[in-house]
C-alpha positions as CSV (number, residue, x, y, z in Angstrom):
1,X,0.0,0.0,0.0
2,X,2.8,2.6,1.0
3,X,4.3,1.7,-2.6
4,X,1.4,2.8,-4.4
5,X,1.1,5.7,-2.4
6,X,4.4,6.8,-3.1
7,X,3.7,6.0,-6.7
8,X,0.5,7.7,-7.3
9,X,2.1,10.9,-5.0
10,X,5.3,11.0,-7.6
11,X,3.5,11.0,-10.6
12,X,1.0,13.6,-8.9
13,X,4.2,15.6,-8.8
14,X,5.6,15.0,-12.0
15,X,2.3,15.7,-14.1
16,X,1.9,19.0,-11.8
17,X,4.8,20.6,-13.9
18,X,2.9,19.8,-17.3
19,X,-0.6,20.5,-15.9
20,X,-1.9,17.9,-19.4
21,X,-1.5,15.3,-21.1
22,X,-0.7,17.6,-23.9
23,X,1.6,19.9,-22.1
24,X,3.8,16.9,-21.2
25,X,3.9,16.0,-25.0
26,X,5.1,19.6,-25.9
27,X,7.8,19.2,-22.8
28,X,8.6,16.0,-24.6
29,X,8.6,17.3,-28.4
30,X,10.9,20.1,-26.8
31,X,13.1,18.1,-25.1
32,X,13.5,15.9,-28.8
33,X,14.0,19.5,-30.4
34,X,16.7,20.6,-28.0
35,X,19.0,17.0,-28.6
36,X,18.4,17.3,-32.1
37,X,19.6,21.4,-32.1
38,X,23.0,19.9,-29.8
39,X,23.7,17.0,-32.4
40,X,23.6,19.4,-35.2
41,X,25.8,22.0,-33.9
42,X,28.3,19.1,-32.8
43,X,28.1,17.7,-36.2
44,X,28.9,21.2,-37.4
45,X,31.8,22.1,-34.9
46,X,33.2,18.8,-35.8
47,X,33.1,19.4,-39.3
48,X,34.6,22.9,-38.8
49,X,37.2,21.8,-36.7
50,X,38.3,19.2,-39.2
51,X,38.5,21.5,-42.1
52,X,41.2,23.3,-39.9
53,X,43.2,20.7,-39.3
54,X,43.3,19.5,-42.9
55,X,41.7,16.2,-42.3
């Protein structure tokens, strides 16, 4: 019983940042967006970098 209390409280918590369903989904979709932004500009720095060392 104590787990599921503890469960049900944590995901009370967690959903409480998102307020819906669909707010978590645009947290999510952001989230996605923001990796994706880091991996190109890596990609792009690594490139860069490359090109100046003549590799």
């Amino acid at each position: 019983m104590k787990k599921m209390t503890l469960l049900v409280l944590g995901l009370a918590i967690a959903l409480a940042g998102c307020n819906t369903v669909r707010g978590a989904g645009e947290d999510i979709s952001a989230g996605g967006q923001d990796i994706s932004g880091a991996a190109q500009h890596t990609k792009h720095e690594m490139h860069e970098h490359s090109d100046d060392n003549g590799y």
